[in-house]
DRENNU-623539 format. One record per residue (C-alpha): residue in three letters; x, y, z. Coordinates in steps of 0.25 Angstrom, whole numbers, padded with zeros to 4 digits, always signed. Each point is the difference from the previous one (the first is absolute). Layout:
BEGIN
ALAXYZ ...
END
This chain:
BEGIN
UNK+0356+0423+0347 UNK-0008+0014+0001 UNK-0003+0005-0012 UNK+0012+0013-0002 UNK-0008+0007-0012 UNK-0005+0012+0009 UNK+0015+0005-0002 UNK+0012+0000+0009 UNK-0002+0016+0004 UNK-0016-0004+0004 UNK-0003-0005+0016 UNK-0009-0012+0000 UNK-0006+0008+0011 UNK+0000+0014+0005 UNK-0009+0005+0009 UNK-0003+0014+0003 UNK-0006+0007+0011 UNK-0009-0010+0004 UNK-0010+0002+0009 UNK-0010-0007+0008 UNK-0010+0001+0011 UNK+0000-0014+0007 UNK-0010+0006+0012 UNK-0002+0014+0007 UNK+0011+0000+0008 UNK+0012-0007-0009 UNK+0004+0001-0016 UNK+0011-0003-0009 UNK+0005+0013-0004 UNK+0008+0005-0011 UNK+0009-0011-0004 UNK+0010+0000-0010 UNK+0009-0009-0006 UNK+0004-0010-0013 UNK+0003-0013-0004 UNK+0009-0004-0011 UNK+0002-0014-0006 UNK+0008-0009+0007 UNK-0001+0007+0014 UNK-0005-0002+0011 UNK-0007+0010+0010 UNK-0006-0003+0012 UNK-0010+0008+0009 UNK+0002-0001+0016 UNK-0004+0007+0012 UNK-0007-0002+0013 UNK-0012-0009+0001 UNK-0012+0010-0005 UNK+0010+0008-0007 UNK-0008-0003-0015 UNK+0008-0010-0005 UNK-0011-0010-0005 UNK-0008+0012-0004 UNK+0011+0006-0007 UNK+0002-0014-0007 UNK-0014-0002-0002 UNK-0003+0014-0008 UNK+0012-0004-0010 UNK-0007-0014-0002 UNK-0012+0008-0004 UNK-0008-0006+0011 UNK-0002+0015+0006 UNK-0004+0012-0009 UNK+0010+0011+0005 UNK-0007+0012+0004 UNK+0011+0009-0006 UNK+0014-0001-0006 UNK+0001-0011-0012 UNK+0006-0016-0003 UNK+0007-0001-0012 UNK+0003-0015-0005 UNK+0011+0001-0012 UNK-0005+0013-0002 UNK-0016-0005+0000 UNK-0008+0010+0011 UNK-0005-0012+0007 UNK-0014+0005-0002 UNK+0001-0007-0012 UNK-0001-0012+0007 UNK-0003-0009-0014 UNK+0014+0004-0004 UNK+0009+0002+0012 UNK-0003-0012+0007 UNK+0006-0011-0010 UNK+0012+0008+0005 UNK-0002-0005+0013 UNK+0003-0010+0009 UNK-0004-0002+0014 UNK+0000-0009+0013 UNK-0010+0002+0011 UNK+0006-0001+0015 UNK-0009-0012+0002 UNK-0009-0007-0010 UNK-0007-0014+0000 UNK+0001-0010-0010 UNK-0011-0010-0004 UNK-0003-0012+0005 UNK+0003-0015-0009 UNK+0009+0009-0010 UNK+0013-0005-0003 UNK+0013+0008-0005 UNK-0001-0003-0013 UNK-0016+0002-0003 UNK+0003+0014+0010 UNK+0007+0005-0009 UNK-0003-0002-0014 UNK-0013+0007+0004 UNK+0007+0013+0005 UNK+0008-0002-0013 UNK-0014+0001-0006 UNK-0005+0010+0007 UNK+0011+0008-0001 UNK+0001-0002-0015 UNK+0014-0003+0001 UNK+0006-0011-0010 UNK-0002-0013+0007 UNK+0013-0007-0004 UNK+0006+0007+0010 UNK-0006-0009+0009 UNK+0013-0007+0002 UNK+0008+0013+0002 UNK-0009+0005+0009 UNK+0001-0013+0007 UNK+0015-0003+0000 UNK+0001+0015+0003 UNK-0006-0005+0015 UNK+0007-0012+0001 UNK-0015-0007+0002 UNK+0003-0011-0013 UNK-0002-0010+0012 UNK-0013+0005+0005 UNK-0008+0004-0013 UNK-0011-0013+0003 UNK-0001+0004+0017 UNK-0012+0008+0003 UNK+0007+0014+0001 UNK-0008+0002+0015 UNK+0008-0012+0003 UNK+0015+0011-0004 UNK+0008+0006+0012 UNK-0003+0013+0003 UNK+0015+0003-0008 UNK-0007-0008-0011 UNK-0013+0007-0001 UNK+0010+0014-0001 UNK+0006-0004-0010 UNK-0012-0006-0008 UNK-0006+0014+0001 UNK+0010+0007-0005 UNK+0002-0008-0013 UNK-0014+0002-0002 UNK+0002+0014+0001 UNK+0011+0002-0009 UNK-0006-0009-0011 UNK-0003+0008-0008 UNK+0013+0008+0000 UNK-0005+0012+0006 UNK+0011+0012+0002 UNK-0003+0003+0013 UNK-0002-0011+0012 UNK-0008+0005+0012 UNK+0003-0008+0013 UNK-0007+0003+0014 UNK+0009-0007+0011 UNK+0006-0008-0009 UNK+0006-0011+0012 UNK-0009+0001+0011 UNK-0001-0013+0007 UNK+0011-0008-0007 UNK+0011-0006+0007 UNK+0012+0003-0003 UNK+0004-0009-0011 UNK-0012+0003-0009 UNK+0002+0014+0001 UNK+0014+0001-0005 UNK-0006-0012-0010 UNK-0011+0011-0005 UNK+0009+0013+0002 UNK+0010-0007-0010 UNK-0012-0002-0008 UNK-0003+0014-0001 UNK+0015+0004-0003 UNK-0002-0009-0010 UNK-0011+0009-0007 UNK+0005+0013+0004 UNK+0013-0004-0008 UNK-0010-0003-0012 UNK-0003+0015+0001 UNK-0014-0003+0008 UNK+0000+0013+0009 UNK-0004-0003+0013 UNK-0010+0008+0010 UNK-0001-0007+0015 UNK-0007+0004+0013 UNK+0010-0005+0011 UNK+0004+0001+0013 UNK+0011-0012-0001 UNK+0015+0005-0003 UNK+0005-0013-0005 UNK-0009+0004-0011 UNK+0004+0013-0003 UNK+0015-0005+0000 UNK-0003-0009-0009 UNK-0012+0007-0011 UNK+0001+0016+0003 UNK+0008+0010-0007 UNK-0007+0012+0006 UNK-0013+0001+0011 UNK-0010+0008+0003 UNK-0002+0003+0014 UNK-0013+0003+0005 UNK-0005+0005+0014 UNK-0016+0003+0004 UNK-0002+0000-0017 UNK+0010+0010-0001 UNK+0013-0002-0009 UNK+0013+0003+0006 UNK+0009+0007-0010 UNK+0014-0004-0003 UNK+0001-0013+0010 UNK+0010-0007-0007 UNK+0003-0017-0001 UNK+0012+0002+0007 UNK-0005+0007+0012 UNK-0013-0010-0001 UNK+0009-0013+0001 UNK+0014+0005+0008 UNK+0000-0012+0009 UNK+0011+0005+0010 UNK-0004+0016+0001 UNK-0014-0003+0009 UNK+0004-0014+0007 UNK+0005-0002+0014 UNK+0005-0008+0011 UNK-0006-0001+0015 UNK+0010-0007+0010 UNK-0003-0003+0015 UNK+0008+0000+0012 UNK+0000-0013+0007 UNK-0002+0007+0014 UNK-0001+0015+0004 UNK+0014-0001+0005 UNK+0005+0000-0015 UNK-0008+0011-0007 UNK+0010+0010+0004 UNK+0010-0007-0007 UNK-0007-0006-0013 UNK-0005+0016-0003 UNK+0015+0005+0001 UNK+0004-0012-0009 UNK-0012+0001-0007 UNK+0005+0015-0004 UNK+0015-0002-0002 UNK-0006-0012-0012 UNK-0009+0012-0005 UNK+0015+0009-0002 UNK+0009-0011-0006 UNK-0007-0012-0007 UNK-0008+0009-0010 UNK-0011-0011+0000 UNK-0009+0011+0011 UNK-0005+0012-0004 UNK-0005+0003+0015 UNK-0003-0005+0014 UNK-0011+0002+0007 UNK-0005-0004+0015 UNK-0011-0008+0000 UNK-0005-0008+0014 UNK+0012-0011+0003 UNK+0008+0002-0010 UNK+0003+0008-0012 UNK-0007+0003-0015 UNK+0010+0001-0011 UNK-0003+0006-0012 UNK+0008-0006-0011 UNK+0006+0006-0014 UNK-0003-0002-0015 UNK+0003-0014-0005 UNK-0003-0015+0001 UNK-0002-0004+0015 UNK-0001-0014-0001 UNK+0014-0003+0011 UNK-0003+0010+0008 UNK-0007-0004+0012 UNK+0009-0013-0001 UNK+0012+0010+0001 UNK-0006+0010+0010 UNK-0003-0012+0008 UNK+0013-0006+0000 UNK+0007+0014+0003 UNK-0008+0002+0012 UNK+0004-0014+0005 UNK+0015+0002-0002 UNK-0001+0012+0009 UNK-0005-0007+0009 UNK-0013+0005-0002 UNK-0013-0010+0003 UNK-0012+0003-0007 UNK-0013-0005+0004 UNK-0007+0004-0014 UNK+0004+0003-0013 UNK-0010+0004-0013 UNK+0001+0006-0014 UNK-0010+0009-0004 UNK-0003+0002-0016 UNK-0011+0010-0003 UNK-0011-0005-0010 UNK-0005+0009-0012 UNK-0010+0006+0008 UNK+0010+0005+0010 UNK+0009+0007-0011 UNK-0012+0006-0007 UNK-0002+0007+0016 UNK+0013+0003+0000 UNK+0002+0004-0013 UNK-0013+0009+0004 UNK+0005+0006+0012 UNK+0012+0006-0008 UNK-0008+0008-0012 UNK-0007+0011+0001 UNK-0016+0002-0001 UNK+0004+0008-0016 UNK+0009-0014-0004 UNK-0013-0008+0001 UNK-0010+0001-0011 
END
């Protein structure tokens, strides 16, 4: 679908110690990274760690204050010519009242001046054949998504810029509209997204760019980013006082023989277990069950998953002040 003419060896994005003074006390700093056709990079952190900013300044809706965009080698200052490069999805954006699907989009097609017999493409492309005469404020919010991001994309861009590509949707329309954009990324559509979703980056990233307080952190890999099992525990509860004694001692005999702990900690009526690298979709079930056949009872049982933003802390409490940009 993206137009591949800028050459295989060219990045449909780079940026380059990209700065920005968002207010007197916070900016985005010295960023670096690149985009290549047909991948996909997202941009996490903690909340006010210049996500959307960062996102916004390659959409060319911030001037940066210094570094550079470059869009299929265009500096993006030139806007007239990098922009037809560019695709890009806002976070949240209304849609006109008494429009339908069909007259929505032929005018983006317009607008765009894309060819307007992709129409159908474009519309089959969303699954939305069925709905192209409803008014498209009258679309699921999984509907609106993907009815922006066709529009986006109309007129091929290289480059497809998504701020929080799934917030909001259940759970269905999401894998719906994250199929969708495997979909284009296989058509060598490089994806940029802000997120803060690990479904997403499991399913669109091959690399991320990990900010905190507008800062880059160098060398955060994927891996480290989305390694379920490394940060991920388990909190088990004695049933009464007269147990905790005996569910810590078997608690750290589990921890030396299952491999499925890393380590035990006390925590009030009962005990935290950390658990190891891997997929912990059983494991409660058969810690649970364990505890039970020794004759353990437990009044509480819970499993603990850090989000995106508790890795990017953690991944921050690790490096060094020189690892971050």
């Amino acid at each position: 679908m993206a137009d591949t003419t800028t050459g295989a060896g060219t990045p449909v994005l780079s940026v380059s110690r990209l700065d920005y003074r968002v207010s007197p006390g916070f900016a985005v700093r010295a960023v670096d990274f690149s985009v290549h056709a047909g991948e996909g990079v997202a941009v996490i952190g903690t909340n006010g760690a210049g996500k959307t900013t960062l996102i916004r300044l390659v959409a060319g809706l911030l001037r940066p204050a210094g570094g550079e965009v470059r869009i299929c080698g265009t500096p993006a200052r030139r806007w007239g010519q990098a922009s037809r490069h560019i695709g890009y999805v806002q976070q949240a954006k209304d849609l006109p009242d008494g429009v339908s699907v069909e007259t929505y989009v032929k005018h983006q097609l317009k607008l765009r001046r894309a060819d307007p017999g992709r129409y159908e493409e474009l519309i089959a492309l969303a699954d939305l054949e069925q709905y192209r005469h409803q008014y498209v404020r009258n679309l699921s919010g999984g509907s609106q998504r993907k009815l922006h991001v066709i529009c986006a994309v109309a007129h091929r861009p290289d480059l497809l810029i998504l701020d929080e590509p799934t917030t909001g949707l259940d759970p269905a329309a999401r894998e719906t509209l994250l199929e969708m954009l495997r979909g284009l990324k296989k058509d060598g559509v490089g994806v940029l997204f802000a997120s803060h979703h690990r479904d997403e980056l499991e399913a669109l990233a091959d690399s991320v760019v990990v900010l905190h307080q507008g800062r880059q952190v160098k060398d955060a890999s994927l891996d480290a980013v989305t390694r379920r099992g490394e940060r991920s525990s388990l909190i088990l509860e004695a049933f009464t006082d007269e147990y905790l004694a005996q569910l810590h001692f078997w608690a750290g005999r589990q921890a030396m023989s299952c491999g499925l702990i890393r380590s035990v900690h006390h925590v009030d009526n009962g005990v935290k277990l950390d658990l190891s690298d891997g997929d912990h979709h059983s494991t409660l079930a058969e810690l649970v069950s364990r505890a039970h056949a020794a004759g353990l009872p437990l009044r509480s049982a819970s499993y603990f998953e850090p989000t995106l933003a508790d890795v990017v802390r953690s991944l921050v409490e690790h490096v060094e002040l020189e690892d971050i940009a």
